[in-house]
TORDRENFI-760663 format. One line per 3 residues: their letters; for each residue y, x, z of N, C-alpha, C. Coordinates in steps of 0.02 Angstrom, whole numbers, always signed. Each point is the difference from the previous one (the first is absolute). Layout:
! TORDRENFI-760663
A	Y:X:Z:Y:X:Z:Y:X:Z | ...
END
This chain:
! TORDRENFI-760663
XXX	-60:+42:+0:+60:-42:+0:+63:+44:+0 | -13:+34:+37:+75:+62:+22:+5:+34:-64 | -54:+27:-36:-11:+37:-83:+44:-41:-26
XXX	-31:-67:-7:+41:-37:-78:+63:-23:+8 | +27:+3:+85:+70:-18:+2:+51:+83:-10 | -68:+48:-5:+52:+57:-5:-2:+8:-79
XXX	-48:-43:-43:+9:+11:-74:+63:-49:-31 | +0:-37:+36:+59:-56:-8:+64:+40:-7 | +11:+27:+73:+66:+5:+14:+17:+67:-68
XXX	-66:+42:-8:+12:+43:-44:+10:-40:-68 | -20:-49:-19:+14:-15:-66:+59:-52:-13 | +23:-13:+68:+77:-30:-13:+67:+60:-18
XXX	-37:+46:+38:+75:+52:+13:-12:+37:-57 | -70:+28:-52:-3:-15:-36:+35:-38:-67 | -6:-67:-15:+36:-44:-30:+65:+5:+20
XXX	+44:+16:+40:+59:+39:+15:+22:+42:-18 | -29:+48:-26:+23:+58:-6:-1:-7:-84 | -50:-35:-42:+7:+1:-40:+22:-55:-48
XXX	+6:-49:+41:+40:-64:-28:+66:+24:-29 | +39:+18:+26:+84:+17:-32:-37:+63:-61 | -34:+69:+9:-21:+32:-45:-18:-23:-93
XXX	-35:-80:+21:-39:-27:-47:+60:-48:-32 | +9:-11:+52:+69:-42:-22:+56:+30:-58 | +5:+50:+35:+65:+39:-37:-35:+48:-77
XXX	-67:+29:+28:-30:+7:-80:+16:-63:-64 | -23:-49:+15:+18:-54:-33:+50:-7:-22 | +67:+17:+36:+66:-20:-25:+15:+60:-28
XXX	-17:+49:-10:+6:+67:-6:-33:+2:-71 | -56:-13:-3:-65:-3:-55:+49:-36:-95 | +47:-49:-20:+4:+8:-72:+45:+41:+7
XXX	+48:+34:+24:+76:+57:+0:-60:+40:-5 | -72:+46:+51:-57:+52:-30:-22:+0:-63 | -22:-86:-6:-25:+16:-76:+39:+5:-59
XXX	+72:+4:+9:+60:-35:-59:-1:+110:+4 | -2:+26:+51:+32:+89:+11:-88:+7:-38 | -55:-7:+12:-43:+26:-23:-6:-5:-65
XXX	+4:-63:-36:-17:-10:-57:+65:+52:-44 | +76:-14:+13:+54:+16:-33:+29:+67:+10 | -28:+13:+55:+42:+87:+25:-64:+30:+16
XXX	-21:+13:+29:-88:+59:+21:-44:-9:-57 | -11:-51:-34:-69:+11:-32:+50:+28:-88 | +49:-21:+0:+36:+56:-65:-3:+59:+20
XXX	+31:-16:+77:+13:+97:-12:-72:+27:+14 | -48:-17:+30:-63:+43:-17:-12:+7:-42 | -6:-61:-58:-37:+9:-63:+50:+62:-37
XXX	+68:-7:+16:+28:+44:-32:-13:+82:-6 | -23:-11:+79:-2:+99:+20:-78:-3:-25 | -26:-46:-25:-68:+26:-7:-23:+2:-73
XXX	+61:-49:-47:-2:+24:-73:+18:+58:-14 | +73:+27:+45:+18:+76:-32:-48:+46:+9 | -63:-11:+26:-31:+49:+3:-44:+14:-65
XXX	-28:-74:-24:-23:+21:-55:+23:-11:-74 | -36:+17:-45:+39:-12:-65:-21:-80:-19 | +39:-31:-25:-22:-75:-18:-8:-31:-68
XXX	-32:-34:-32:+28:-42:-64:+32:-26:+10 | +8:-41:-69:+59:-41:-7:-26:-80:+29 | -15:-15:+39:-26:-60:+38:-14:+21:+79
XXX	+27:+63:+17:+24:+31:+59:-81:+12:+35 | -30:+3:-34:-65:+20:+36:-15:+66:+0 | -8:+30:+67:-27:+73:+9:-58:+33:-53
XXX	+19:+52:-29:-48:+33:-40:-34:+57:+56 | +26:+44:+1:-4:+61:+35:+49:+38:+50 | -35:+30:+45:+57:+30:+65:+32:+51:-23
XXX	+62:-8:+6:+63:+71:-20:+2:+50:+69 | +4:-71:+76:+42:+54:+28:+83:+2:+8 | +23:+52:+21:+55:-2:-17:+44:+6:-52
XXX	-56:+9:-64:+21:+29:-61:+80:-43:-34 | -23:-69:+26:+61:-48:-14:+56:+20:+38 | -10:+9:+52:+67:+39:+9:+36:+62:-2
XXX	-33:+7:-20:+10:+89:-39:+18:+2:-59 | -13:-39:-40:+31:-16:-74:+72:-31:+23 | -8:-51:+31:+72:-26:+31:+73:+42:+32
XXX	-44:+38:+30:+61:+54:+32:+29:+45:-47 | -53:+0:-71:+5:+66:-33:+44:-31:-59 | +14:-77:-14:+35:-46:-52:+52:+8:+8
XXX	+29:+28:-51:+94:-12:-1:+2:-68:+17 | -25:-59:-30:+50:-66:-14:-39:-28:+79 | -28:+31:+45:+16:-24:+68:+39:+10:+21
XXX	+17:+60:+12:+64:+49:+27:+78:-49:-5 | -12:-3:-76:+58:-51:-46:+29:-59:+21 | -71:-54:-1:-8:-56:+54:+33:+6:+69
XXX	-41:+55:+15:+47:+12:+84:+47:-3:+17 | +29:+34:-66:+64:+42:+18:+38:-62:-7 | +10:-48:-70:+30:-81:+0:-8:-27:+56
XXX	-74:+7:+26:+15:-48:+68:+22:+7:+44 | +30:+67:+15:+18:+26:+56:+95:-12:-45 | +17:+20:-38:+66:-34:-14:+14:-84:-10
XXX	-44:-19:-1:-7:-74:+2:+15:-23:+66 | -29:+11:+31:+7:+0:+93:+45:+29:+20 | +46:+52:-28:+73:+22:+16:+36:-10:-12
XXX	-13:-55:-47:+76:-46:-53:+3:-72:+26 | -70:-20:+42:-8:-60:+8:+16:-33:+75 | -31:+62:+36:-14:-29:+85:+87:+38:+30
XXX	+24:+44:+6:+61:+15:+29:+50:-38:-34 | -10:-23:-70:+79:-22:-13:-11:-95:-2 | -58:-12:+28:-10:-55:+28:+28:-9:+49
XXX	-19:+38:+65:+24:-22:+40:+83:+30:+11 | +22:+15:-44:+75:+29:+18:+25:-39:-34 | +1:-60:-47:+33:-71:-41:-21:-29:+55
XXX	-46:-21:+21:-35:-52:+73:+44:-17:+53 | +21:+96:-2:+25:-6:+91:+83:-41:-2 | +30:+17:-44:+68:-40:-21:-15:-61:+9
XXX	-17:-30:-38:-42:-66:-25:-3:-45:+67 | -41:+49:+43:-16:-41:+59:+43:-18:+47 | +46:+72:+10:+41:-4:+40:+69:-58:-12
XXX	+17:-19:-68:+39:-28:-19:-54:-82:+28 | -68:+0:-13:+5:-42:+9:-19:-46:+84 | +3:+63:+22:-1:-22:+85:+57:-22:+24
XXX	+64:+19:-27:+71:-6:+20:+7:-98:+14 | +19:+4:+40:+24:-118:+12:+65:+1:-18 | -33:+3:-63:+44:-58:-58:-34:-39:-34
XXX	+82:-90:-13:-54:-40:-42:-23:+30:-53 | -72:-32:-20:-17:+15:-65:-56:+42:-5 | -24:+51:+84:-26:+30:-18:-89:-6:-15
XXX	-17:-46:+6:-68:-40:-17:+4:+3:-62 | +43:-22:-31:-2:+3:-87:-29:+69:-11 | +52:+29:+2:+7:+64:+1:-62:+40:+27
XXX	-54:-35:+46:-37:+53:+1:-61:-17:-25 | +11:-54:-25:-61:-50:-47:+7:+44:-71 | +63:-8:-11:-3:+52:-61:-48:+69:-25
XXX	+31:+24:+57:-38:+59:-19:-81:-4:+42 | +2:-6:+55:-70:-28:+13:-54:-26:-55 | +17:-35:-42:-31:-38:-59:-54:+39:-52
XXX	+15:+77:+2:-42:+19:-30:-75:+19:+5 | +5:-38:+60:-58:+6:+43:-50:-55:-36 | +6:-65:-16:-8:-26:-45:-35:+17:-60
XXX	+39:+40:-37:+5:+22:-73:-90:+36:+0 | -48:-1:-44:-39:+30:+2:+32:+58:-49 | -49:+62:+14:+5:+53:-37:+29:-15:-72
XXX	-83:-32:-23:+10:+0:-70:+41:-53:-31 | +48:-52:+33:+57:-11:-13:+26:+38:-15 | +27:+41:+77:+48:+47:-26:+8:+43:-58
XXX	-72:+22:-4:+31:+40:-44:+3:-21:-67 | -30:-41:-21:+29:-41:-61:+67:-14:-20 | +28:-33:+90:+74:+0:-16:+54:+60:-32
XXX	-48:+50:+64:+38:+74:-14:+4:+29:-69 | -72:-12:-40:-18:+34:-83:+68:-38:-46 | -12:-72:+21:+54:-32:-52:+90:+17:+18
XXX	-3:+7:+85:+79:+53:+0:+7:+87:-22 | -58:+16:+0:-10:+69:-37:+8:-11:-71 | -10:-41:-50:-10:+3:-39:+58:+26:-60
XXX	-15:+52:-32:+62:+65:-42:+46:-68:-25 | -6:-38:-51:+59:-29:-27:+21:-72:+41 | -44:-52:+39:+27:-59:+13:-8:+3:+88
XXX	-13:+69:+17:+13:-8:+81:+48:+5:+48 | +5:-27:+53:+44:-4:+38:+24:+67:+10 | -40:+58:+11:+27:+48:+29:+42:+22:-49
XXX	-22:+26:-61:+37:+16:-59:+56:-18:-5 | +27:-61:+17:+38:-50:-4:+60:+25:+43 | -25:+19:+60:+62:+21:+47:-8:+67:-11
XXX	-29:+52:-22:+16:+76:-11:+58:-18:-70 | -10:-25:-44:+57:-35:-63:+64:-2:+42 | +6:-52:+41:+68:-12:+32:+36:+36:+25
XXX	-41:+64:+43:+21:+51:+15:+23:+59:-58 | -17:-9:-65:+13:+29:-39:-61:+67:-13 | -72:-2:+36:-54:+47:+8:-68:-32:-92
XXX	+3:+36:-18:-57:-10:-39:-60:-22:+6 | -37:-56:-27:-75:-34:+30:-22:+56:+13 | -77:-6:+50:-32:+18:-1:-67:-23:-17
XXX	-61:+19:-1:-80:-34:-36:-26:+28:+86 | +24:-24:+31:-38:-10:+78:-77:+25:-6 | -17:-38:-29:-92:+0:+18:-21:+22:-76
XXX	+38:+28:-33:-23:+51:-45:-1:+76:-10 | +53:+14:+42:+35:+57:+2:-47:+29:+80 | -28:+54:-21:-36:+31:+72:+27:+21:+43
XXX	+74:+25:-23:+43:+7:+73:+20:-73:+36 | -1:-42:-29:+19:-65:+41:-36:-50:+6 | -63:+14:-17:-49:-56:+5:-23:-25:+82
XXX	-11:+84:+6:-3:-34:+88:+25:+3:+57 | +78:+39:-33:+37:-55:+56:+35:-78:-17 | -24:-15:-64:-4:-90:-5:-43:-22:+36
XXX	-67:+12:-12:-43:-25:+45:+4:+9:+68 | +40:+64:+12:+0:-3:+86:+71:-46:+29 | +32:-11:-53:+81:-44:+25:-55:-106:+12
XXX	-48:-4:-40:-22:-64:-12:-40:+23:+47 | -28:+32:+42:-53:+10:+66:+48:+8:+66 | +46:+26:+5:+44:-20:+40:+59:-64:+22
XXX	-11:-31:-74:+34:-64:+3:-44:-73:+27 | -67:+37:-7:-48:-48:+8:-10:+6:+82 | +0:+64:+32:+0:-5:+64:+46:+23:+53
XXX	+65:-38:-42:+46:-7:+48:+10:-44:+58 | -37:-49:-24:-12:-85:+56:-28:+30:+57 | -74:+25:-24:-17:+31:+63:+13:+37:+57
XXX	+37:+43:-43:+39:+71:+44:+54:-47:+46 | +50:-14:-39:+43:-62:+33:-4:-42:+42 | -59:-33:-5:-25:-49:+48:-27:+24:+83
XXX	-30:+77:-47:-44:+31:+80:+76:+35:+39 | +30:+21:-49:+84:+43:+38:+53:-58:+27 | -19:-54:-22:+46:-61:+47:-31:-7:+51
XXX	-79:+2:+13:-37:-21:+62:+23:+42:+52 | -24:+98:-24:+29:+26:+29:+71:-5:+34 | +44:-15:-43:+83:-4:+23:+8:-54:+76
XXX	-42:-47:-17:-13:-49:+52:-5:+17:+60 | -52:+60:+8:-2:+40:+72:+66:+49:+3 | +36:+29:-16:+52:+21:+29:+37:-29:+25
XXX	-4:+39:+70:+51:-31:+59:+82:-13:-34 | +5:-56:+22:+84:-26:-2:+22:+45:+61 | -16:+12:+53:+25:+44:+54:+24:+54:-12
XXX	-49:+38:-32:+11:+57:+7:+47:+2:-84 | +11:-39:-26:+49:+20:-51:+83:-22:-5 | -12:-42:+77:+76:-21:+35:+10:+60:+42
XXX	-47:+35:+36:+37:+73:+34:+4:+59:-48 | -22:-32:-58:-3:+91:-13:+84:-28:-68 | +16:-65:+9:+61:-12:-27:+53:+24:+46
XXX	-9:-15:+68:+45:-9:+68:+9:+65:-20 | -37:+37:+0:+2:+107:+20:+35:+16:-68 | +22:-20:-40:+35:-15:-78:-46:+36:-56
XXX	-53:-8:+5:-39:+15:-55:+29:-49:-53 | -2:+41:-65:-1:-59:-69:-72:-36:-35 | +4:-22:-47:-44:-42:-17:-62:+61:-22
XXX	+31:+51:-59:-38:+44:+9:-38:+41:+51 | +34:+30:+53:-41:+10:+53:-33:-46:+42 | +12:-77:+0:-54:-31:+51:-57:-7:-71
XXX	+12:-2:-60:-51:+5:-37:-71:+59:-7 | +48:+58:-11:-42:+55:+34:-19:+10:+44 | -2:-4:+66:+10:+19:+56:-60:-78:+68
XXX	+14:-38:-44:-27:-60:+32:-38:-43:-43 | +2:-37:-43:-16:-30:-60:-50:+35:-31 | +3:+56:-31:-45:+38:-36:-52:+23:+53
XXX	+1:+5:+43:-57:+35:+23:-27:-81:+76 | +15:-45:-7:-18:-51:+0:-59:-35:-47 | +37:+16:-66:-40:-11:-55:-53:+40:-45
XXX	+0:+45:+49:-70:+48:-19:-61:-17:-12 | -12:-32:+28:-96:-38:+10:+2:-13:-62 | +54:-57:-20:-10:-32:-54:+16:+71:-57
XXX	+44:+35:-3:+4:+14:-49:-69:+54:-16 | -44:-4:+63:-44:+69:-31:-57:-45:-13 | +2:-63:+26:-69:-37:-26:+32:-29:-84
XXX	+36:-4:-16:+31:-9:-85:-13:+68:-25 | +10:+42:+0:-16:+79:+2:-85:+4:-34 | -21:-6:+63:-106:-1:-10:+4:-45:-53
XXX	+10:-64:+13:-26:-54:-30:+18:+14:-80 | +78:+8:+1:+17:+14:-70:-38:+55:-46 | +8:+62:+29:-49:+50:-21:-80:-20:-29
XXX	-19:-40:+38:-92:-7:-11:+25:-55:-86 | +36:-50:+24:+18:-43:-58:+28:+31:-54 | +39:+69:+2:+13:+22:-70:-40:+41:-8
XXX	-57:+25:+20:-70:+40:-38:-54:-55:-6 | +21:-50:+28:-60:-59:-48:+46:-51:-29 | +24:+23:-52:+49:-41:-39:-32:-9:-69
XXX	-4:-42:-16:-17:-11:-79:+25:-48:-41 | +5:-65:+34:+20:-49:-56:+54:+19:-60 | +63:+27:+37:+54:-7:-31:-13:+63:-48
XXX	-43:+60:+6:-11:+32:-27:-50:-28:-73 | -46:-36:+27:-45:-20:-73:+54:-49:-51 | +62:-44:+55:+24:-42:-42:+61:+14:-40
XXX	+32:+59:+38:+59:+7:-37:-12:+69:-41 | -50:+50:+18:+5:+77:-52:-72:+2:-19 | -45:-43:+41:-88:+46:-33:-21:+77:+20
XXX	+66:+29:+40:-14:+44:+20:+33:+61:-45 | +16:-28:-52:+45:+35:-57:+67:-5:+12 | +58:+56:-14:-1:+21:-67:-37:+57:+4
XXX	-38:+53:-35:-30:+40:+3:-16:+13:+82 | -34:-43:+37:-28:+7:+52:+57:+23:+70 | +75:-21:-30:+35:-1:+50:-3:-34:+64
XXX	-32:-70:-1:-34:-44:+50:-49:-19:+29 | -47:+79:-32:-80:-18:+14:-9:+15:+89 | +31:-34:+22:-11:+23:+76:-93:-19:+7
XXX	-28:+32:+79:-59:+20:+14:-49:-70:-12 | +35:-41:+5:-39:-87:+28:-24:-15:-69 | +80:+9:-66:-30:-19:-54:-53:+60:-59
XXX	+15:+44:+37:-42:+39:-32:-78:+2:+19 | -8:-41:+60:-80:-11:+38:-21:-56:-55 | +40:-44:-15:-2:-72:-14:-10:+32:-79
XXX	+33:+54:-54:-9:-2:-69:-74:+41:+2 | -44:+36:+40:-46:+48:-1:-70:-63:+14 | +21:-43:+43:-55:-59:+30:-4:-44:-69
XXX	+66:-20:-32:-37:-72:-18:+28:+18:-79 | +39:+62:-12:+4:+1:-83:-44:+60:-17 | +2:+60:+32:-63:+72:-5:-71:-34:+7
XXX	-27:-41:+58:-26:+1:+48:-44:+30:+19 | +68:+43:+29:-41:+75:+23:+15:-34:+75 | -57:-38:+40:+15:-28:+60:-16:+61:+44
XXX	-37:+38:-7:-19:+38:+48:+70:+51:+5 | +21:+22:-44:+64:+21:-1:+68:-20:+32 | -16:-92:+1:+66:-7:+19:-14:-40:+72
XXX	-58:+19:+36:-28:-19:+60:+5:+97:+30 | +14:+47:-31:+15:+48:+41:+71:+12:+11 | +44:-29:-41:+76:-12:+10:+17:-47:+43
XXX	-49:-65:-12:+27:-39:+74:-5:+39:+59 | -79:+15:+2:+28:+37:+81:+16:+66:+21 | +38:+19:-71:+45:+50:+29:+65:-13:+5
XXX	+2:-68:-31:+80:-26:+26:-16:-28:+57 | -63:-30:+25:+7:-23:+66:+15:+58:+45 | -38:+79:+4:+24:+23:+61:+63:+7:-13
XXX	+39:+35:-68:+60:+6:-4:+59:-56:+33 | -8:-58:-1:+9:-51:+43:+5:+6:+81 | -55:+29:-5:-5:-15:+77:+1:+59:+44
XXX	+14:+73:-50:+39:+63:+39:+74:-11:-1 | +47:-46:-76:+69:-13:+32:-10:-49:+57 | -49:-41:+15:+47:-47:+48:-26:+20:+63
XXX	-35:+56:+9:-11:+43:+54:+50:+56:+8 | +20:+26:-52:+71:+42:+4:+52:-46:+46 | +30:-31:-46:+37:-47:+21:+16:-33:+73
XXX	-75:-11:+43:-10:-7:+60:+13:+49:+45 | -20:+63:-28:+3:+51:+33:+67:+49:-4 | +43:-24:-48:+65:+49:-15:+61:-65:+16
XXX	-8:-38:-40:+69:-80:+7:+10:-32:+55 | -79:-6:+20:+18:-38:+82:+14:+35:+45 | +14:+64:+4:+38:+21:+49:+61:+1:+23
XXX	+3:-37:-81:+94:-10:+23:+23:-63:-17 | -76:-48:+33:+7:-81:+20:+19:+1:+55 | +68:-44:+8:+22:-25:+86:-49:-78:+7
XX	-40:+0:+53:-32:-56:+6:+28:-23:+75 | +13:-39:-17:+49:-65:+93:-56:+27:+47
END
């Protein structure tokens, strides 16, 4: 009798311990299977095609090794790729958030109107990519586009934007920054929200100007945010593609072949998959040594409350 009331009490506390466990697997369990199916089982299959050589129906023939990446390191037009993507990401993510930070600040200020006003620009949040850049190709466009249009007025000669390899991609990077301005905006108003009104009435009292309580209080208030726009932006302009397949193809003479679309012309127009499954994940670590840099060098000079 004393046995089975001590199997009892064990299999309630038991059912305790693992009731909330079972519970929370469950609620836990389609967000696992949505990361397994869409993020882990690519990137395995990925690190496990570059190893071997594939046909063209991506099926393993034979083991290379590292040989795939050894051809890769040893390719000019990786290097090339890189090198676009790494100016792509320097044309795109800093002068984002330096149009943003104006933007926001104007639109934190209490005055009427300013809801309009921040719906406006907010809005492009909205806009999908490949909107945009449709919109952007037809204001690029050499004889009936907008831009053309106002370099004329100014008295400047057209330009062929997305023909011309010196300017192809910084068109595409002006239509990637226009597209995520809402965001930047939206997250740098949230931020603005937490800065103390206090401390920007004493540091008026002590006669600071607008510029110094900006520097001095404001900006480093708004750090968090600006270094999580920072990461975030960065990872989003080395996996950028749409506006790239829609407005250049990656042309003019491979002025826009950044790394993403050059994985994407080797997979599904070469299909040299095994090839362009050793570029994914070498843009993945590349990925994920900047945003480990970044952690380790930028946030040190995050002020966190």
């Amino acid at each position: 009798m004393l046995q089975n009331q001590r199997n009892s009490e064990k299999s309630k506390q038991l059912r305790r311990t693992l009731g909330p466990l079972v519970s929370a697997s469950l609620y836990l369990a389609p967000a696992a299977l949505i990361l397994i199916t869409f993020v882990y089982y690519p990137l395995l299959r990925s690190v496990y095609l570059s190893l071997y050589e594939t046909d063209f129906l991506a099926r393993p023939i034979f083991f290379t090794g590292i040989g795939q990446y050894q051809e890769l390191l040893s390719s000019p037009r990786f290097w090339d790729s890189l090198r676009i993507t790494f100016l792509f990401t320097l044309y795109t993510v800093p002068f984002a958030l330096v149009i943003a930070m104006p933007v926001a600040l104007l639109g934190n200020l209490p005055v009427r109107g300013r809801t309009f006003y921040r719906t406006t620009f907010i809005c492009t949040i909205a806009v999908s990519t490949a909107i945009a850049s449709v919109v952007w190709t037809w204001m690029f466009a050499p004889t009936t586009g907008v831009m053309n249009d106002l370099l004329r007025l100014v008295g400047i000669a057209p330009i062929r934007w997305l023909q011309d390899p010196r300017f192809a991609l910084p068109a595409v990077s002006i239509a990637t920054i226009w597209k995520g301005l809402g965001l930047n905006v939206l997250f740098l108003l949230a931020g603005l929200q937490g800065v103390s009104d206090e401390l920007l009435d004493a540091a008026r009292i002590d006669g600071a100007n607008s510029w110094q309580s900006f520097r001095n209080i404001t900006l480093p208030m708004l750090s968090p945010t600006i270094f999580f726009l920072l990461v975030v932006g960065t990872i989003e302009a080395f996996r950028s593609f749409a506006q790239i397949h829609i407005m250049t193809q990656g042309g003019p003479l491979r002025s826009t072949s950044i790394l993403v679309y050059a994985i994407y012309r080797d997979a599904f127009i070469n299909f040299r998959f095994s090839y362009a499954s050793t570029q994914a994940v070498t843009l993945f670590l590349i990925i994920l040594a900047l945003t480990l840099i970044q952690f380790r060098v930028v946030e040190r000079r995050v002020h966190y409350q």
